[in-house]
VOPAGU-2260 file (C-alpha; in pm, 1 decimal, decimal comma):
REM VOPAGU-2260
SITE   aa  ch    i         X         Y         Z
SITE  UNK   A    0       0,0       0,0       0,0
SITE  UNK   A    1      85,9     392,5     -89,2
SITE  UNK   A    2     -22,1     673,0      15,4
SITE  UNK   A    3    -150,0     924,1    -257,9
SITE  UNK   A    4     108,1    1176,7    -179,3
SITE  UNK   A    5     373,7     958,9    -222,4
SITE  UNK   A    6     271,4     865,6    -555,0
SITE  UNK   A    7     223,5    1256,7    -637,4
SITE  UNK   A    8     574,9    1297,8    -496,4
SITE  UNK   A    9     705,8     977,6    -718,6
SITE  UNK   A   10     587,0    1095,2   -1038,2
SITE  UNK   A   11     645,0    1508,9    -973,2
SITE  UNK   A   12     237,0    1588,8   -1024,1
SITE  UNK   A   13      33,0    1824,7    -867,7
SITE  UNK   A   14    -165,9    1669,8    -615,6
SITE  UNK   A   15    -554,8    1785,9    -595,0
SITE  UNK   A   16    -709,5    1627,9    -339,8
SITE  UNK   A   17    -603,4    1400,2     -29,3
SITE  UNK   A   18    -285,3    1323,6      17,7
SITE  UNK   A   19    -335,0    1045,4     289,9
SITE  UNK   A   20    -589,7     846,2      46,9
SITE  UNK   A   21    -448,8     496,7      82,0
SITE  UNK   A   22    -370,1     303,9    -282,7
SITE  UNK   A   23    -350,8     -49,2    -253,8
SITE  UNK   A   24    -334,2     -79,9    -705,8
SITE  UNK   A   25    -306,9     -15,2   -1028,9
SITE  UNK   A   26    -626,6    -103,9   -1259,4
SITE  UNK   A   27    -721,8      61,5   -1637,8
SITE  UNK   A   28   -1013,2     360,3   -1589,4
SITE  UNK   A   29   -1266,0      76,8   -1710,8
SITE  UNK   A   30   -1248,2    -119,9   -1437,0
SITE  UNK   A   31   -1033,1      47,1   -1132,9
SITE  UNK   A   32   -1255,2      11,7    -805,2
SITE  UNK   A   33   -1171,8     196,8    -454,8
SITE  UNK   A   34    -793,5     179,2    -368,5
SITE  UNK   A   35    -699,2     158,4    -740,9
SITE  UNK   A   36    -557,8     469,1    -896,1
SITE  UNK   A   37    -572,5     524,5   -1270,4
SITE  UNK   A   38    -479,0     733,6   -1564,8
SITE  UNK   A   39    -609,4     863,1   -1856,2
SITE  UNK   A   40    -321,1     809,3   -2119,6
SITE  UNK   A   41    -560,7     899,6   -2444,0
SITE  UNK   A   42    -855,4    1168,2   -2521,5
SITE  UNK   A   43   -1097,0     866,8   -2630,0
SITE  UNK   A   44   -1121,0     725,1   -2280,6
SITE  UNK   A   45   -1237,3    1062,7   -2152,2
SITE  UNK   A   46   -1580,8     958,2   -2143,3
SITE  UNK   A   47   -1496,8     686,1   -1870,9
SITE  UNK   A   48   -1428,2     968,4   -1627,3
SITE  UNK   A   49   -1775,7    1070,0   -1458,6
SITE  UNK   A   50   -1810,8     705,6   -1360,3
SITE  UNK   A   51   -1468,5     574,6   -1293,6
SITE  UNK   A   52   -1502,3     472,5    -915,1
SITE  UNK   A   53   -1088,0     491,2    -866,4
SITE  UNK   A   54    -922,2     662,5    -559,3
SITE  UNK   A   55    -716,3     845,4    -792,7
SITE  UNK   A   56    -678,3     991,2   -1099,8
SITE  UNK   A   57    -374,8    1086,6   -1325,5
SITE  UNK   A   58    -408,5    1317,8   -1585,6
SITE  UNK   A   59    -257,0    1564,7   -1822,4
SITE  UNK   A   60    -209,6    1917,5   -1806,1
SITE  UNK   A   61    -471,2    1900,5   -2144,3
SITE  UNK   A   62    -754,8    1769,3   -1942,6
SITE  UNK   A   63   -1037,1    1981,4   -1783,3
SITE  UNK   A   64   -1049,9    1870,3   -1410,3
SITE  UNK   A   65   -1380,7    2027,8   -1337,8
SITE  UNK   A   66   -1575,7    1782,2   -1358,4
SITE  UNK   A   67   -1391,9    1564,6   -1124,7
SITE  UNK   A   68   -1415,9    1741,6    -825,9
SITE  UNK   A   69   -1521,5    1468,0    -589,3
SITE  UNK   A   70   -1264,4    1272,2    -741,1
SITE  UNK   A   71    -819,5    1262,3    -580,9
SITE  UNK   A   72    -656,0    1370,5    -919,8
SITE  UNK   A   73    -275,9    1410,3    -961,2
SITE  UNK   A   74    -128,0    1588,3   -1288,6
SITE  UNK   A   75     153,1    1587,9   -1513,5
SITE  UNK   A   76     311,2    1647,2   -1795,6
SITE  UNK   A   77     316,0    1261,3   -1970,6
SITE  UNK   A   78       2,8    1011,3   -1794,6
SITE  UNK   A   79     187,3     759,3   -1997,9
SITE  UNK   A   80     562,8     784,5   -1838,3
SITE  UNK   A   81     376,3     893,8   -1512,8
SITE  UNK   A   82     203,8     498,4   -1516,6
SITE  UNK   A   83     557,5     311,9   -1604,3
SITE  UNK   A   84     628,1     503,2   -1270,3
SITE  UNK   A   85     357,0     433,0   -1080,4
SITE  UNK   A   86     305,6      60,2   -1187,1
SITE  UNK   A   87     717,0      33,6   -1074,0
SITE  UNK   A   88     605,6     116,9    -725,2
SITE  UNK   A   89     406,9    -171,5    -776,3
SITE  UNK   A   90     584,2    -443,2    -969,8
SITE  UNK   A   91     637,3    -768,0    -815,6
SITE  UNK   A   92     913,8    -908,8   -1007,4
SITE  UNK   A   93     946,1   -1290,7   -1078,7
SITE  UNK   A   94    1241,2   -1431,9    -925,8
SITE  UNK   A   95    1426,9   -1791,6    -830,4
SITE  UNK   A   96    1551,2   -1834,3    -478,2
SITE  UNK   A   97    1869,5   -1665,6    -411,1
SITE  UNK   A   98    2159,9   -1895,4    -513,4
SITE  UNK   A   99    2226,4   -2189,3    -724,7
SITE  UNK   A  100    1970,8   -2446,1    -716,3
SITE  UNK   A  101    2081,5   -2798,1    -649,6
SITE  UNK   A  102    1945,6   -2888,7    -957,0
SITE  UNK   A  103    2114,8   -2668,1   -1208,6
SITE  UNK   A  104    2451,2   -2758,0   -1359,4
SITE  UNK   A  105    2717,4   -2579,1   -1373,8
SITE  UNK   A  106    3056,8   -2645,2   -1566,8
SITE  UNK   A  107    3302,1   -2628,3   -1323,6
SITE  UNK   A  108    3532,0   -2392,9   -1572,1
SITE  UNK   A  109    3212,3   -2161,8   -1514,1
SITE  UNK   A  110    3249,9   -1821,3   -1310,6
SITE  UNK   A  111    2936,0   -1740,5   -1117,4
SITE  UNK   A  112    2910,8   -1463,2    -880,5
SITE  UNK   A  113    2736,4   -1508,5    -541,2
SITE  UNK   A  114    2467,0   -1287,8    -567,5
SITE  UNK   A  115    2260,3   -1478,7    -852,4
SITE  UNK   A  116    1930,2   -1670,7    -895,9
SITE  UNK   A  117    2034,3   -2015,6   -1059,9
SITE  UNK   A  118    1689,3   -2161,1   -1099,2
SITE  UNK   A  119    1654,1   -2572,4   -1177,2
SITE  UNK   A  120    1769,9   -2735,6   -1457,9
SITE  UNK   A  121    1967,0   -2459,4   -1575,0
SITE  UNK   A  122    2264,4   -2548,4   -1797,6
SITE  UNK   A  123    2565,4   -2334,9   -1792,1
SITE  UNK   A  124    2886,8   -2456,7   -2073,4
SITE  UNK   A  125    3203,9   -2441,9   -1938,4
SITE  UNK   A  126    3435,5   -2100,0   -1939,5
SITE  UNK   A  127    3048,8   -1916,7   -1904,7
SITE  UNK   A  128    3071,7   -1582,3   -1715,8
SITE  UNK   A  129    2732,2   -1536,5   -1491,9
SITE  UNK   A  130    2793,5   -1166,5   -1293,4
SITE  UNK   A  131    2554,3   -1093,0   -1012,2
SITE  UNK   A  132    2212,6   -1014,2    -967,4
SITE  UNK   A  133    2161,8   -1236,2   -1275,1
SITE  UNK   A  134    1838,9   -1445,9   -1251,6
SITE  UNK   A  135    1790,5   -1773,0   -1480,9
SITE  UNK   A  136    1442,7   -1918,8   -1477,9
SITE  UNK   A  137    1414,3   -2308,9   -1507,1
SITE  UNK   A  138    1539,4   -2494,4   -1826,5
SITE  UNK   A  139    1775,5   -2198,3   -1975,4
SITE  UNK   A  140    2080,4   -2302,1   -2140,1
SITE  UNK   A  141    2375,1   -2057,5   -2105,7
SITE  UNK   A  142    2664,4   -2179,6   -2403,1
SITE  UNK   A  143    3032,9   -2241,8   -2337,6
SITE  UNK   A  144    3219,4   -1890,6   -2304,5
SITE  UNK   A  145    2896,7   -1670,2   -2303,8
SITE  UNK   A  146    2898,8   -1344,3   -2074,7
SITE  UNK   A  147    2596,2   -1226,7   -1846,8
SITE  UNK   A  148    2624,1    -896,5   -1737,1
SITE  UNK   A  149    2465,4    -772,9   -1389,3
SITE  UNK   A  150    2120,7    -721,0   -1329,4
SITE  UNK   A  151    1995,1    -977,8   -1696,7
SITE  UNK   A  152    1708,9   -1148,4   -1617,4
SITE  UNK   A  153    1643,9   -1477,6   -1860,5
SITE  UNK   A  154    1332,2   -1669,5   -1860,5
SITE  UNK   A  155    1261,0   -2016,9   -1915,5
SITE  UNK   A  156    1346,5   -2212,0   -2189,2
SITE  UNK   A  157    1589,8   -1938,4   -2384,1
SITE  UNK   A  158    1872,1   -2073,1   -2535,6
SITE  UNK   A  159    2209,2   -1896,2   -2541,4
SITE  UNK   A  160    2471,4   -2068,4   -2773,4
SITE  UNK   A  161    2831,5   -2024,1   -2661,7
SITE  UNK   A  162    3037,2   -1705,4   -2716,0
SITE  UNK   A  163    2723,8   -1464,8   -2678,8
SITE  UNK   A  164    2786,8   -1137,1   -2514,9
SITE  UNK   A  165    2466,7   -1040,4   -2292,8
SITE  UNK   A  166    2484,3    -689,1   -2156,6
SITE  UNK   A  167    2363,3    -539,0   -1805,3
SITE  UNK   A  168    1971,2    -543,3   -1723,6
SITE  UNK   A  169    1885,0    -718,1   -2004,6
SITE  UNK   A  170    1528,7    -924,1   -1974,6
SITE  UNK   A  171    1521,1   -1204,0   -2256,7
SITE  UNK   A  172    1158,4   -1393,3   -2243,1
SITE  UNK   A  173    1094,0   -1771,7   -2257,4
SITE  UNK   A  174    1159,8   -1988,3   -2557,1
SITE  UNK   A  175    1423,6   -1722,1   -2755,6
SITE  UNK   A  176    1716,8   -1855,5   -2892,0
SITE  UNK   A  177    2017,1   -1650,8   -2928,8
SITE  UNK   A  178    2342,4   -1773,4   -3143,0
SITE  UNK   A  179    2184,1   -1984,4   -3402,7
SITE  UNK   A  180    2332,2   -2052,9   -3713,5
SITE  UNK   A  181    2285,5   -1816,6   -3949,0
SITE  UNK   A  182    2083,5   -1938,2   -4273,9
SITE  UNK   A  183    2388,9   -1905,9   -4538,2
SITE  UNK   A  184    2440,1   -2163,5   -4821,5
SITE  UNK   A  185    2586,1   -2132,5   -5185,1
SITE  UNK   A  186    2473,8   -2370,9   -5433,9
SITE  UNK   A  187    2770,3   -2634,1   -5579,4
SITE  UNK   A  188    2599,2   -2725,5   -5870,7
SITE  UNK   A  189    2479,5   -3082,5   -5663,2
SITE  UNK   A  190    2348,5   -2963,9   -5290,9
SITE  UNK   A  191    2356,5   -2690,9   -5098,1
SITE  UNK   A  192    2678,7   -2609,5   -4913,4
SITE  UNK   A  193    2652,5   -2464,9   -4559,2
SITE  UNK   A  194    2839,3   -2179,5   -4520,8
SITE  UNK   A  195    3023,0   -2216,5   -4160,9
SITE  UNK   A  196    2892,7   -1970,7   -3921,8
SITE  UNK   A  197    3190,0   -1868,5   -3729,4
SITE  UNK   A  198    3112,3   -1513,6   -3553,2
SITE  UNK   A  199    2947,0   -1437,8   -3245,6
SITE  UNK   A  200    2632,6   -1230,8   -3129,9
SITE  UNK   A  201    2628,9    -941,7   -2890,7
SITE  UNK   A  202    2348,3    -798,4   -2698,0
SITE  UNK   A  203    2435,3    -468,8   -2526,0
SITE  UNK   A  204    2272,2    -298,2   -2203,0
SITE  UNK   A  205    1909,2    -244,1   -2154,3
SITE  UNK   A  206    1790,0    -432,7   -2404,3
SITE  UNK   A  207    1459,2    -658,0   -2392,5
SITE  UNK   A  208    1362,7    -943,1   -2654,8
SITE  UNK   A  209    1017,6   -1092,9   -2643,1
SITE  UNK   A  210     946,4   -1452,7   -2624,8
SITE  UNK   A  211    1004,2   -1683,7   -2929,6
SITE  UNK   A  212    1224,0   -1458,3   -3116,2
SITE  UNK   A  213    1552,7   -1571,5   -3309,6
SITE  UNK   A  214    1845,6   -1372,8   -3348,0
SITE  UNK   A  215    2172,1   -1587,0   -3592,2
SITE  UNK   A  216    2501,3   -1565,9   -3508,0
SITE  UNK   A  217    2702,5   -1400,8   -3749,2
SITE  UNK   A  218    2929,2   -1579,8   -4051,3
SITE  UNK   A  219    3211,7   -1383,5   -3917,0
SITE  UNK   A  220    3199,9   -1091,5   -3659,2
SITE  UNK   A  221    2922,6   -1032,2   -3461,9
SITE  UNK   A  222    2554,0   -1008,3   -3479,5
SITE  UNK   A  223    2487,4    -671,9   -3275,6
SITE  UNK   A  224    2170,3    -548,8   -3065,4
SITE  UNK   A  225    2268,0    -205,1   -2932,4
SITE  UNK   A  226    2167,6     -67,7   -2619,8
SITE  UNK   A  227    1786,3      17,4   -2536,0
SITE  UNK   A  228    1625,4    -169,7   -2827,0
SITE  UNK   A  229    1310,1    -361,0   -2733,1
SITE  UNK   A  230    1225,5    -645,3   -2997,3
SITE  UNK   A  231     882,9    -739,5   -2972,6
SITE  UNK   A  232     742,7   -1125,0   -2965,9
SITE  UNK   A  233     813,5   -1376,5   -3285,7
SITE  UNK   A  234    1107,4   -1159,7   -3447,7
SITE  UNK   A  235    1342,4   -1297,0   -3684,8
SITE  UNK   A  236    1730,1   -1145,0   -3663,1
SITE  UNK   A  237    1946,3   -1290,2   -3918,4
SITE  UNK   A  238    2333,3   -1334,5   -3909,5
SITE  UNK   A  239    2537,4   -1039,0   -3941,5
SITE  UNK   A  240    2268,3    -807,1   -3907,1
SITE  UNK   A  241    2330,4    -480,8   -3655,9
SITE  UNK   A  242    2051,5    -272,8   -3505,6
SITE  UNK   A  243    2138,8      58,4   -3352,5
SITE  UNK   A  244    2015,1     211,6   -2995,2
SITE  UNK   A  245    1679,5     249,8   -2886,7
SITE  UNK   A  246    1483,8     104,3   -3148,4
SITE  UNK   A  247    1198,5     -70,6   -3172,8
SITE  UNK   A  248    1088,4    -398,1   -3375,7
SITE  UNK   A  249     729,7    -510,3   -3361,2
SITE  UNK   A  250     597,6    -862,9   -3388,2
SITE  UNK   A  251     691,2   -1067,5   -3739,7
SITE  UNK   A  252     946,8    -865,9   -3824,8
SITE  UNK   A  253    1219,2   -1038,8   -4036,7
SITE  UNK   A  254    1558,4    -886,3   -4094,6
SITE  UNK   A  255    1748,9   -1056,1   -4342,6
SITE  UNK   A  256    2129,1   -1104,9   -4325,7
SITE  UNK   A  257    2368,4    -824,8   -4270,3
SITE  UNK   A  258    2131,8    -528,7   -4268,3
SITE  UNK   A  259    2205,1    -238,5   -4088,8
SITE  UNK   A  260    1916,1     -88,0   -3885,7
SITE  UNK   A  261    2026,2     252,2   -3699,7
SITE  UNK   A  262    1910,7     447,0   -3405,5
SITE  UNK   A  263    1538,4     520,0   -3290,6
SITE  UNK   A  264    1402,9     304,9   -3605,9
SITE  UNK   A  265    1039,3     170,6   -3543,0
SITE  UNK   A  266     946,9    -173,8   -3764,2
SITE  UNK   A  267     594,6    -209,7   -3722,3
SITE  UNK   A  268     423,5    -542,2   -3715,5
SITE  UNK   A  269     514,7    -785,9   -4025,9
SITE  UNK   A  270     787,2    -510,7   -4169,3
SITE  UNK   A  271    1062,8    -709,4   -4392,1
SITE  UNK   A  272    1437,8    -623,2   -4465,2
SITE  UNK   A  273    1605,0    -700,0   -4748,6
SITE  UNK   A  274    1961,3    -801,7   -4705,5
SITE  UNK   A  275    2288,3    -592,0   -4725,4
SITE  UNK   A  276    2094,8    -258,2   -4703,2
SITE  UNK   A  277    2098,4      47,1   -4400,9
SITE  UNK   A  278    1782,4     194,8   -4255,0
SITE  UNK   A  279    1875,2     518,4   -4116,0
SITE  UNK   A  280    1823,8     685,5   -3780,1
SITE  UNK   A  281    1480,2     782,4   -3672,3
SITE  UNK   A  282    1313,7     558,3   -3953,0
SITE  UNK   A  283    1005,6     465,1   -3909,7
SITE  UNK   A  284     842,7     188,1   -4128,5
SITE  UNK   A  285     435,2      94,1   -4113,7
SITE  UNK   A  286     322,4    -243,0   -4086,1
SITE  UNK   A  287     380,7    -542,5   -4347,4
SITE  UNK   A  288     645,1    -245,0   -4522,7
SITE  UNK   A  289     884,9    -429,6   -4747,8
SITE  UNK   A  290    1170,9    -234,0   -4734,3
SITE  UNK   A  291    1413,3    -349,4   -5022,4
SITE  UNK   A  292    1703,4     -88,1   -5058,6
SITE  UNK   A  293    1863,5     182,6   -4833,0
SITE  UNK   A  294    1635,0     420,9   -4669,3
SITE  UNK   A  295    1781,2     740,0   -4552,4
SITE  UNK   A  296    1756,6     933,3   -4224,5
SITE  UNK   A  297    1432,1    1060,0   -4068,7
SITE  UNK   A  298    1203,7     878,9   -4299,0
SITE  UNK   A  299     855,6     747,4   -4285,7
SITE  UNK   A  300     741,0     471,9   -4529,8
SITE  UNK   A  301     518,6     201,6   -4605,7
SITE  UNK   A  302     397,2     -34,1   -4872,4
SITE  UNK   A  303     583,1    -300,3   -5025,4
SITE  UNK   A  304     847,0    -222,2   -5195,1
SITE  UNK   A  305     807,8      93,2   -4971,0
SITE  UNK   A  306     817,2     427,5   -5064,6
SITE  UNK   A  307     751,2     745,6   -4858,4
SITE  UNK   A  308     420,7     731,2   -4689,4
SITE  UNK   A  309     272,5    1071,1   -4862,7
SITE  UNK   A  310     320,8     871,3   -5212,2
SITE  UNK   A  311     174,0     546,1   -5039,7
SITE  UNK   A  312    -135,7     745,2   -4911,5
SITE  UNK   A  313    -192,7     870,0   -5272,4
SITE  UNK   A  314    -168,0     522,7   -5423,3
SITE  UNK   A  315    -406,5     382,2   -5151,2
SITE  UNK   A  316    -663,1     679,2   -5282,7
SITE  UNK   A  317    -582,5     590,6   -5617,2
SITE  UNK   A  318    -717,6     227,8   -5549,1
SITE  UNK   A  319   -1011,4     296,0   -5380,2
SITE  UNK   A  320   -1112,9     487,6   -5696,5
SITE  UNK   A  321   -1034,5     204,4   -5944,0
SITE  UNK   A  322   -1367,1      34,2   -5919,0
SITE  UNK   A  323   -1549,3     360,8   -6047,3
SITE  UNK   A  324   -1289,1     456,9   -6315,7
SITE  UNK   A  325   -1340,3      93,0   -6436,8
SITE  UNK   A  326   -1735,4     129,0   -6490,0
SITE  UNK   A  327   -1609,0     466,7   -6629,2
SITE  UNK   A  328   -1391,0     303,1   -6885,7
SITE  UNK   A  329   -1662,3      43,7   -6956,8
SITE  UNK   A  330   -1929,5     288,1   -7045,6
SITE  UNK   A  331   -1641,0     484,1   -7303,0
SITE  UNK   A  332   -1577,0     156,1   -7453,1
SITE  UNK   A  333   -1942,2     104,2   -7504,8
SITE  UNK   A  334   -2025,9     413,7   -7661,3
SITE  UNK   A  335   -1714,7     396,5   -7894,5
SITE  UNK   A  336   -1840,4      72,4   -8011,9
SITE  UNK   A  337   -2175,6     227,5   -8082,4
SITE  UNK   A  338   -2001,0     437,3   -8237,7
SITE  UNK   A  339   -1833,7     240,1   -8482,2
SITE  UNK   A  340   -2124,1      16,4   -8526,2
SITE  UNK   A  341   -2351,7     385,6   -8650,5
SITE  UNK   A  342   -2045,1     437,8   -8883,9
């Protein structure tokens, strides 16, 4: 339990109302009940306010508070960063038992700190580096000579192949595999020959990957995730590929090999990268975009191949019309052939 002025405090708002209200939650303006506080994080949910039964309220500086005068309300300048803050307060995070479960193996070439949360069944390859405050869930296999850096947290059932560099206060969710081969063959006139995958992949601070997604080792070098990028759910990296800071990759994304993907780039849902070509900083690409040669800085596309979005929007006009200018058509073809028929 908080108290409301605590929270007010937390998140630097401007508390109208009482400051001793106790709040025992966090619940969405739908459905928050007494002790919940709440936010309003977008216009269309305004209309939720005269009946929303929370303790508290969080709003912007945009909303008219009149109305809610019965009602504790706290406000500042983003609801949205304000309820990352608030639901921190709040957070319960998952974690093993302190220390190294009886269950877990452990090379003995392996150097684990003290202060870690070695769930069972955990595999860790000899010459493995596991700093503290690391936390592996059940059934996670750490490769020979990987690196986890303080503070990761890796659920179940990822799998790290060996050499991997993980950063600090990484979270990597259950069933991701990281250090796969990456998918390179040449044709010898009989079979496909493998090309040997002999690089590494590195995963740098602060960066979170979803569950089920598959990031290749490189052929040589290093596959490279760079720090703050969140890759959402189901997201295909290929080898060789390098993705700059703070960017963000939606669900179904495929990158193909050794694209380069720079800083503050959003990949909406089902995007696809061709191979050997650079997305620029600050990029941002809607969904099911086929992106198929270099895009430069500060762009927004869309459509496959893509193309700016203004030129996109125009097409997308241009097809809802088609039905009409083909009756249109039809009736000019008609009366030519009447036409031709009188002459």
């Amino acid at each position: 339990m908080l108290l409301l002025k605590d929270i007010a405090t937390a998140v630097h708002g401007r508390l109208i109302g009482n400051g001793e209200t106790p709040i025992t939650g966090v619940s969405n303006i739908k459905d928050a009940q007494t002790g919940d506080i709440t936010f309003l994080t977008h216009g269309s949910y305004k209309k939720y306010l005269p009946d929303c039964r929370a303790s508290a309220i969080i709003l912007g500086k945009d909303v008219e508070t009149g109305c809610l005068e019965h009602t504790n309300i706290i406000v500042v300048d983003n609801p949205g960063l304000s309820y990352i803050k608030v639901a921190e307060l709040f957070l319960r995070p998952a974690k093993n038992e302190q220390g190294i479960s009886p269950l877990a193996f452990v090379s003995p070439s392996a150097h684990v700190a003290d202060e870690v949360s070695i769930g069972p069944y955990v595999y860790i390859g000899g010459g493995a580096v596991i700093k503290k405050d690391v936390t592996l869930f059940p059934f996670v296999y750490i490769g020979d000579n990987t690196v986890i850096d303080e503070g990761t947290t890796i659920h179940p059932h990822v799998t790290i192949y060996g050499n991997a560099l993980i950063g600090k206060r990484v979270v990597i969710h259950g069933g991701t595999v990281i250090g796969s081969d990456g998918f390179g063959y040449i044709w010898d006139g009989k079979k496909h020959a493998k090309v040997p995958q002999l690089g590494d992949v590195e995963i740098e601070d602060d960066v979170e990957i979803g569950a089920n997604v598959a990031i290749d080792r490189a052929s040589l070098g290093k596959t490279i995730i760079r720090k703050g990028t969140k890759i959402d759910n189901l997201v295909q990296i290929a080898h060789n590929v390098s993705i700059g800071e703070n960017s963000i990759i939606v669900a179904h994304v495929g990158i193909a090999g050794s694209a380069t993907i720079g800083n503050n780039v959003v990949l909406a849902g089902q995007v696809g990268v061709k191979d050997h070509i650079t997305v620029g900083n600050n990029v941002m690409a809607g969904g099911q975009t086929g992106i198929t040669k270099d895009v430069p800085d500060n762009t927004l596309i869309m459509g496959t191949p893509h193309m700016p979005h203004r030129e996109w929007m125009k097409l997308q006009n241009y097809l809802k019309k088609l039905p009409a200018l083909f009756d249109r058509l039809k009736k000019v073809e008609k009366k030519l052939h009447l036409e031709e028929d009188h002459d």
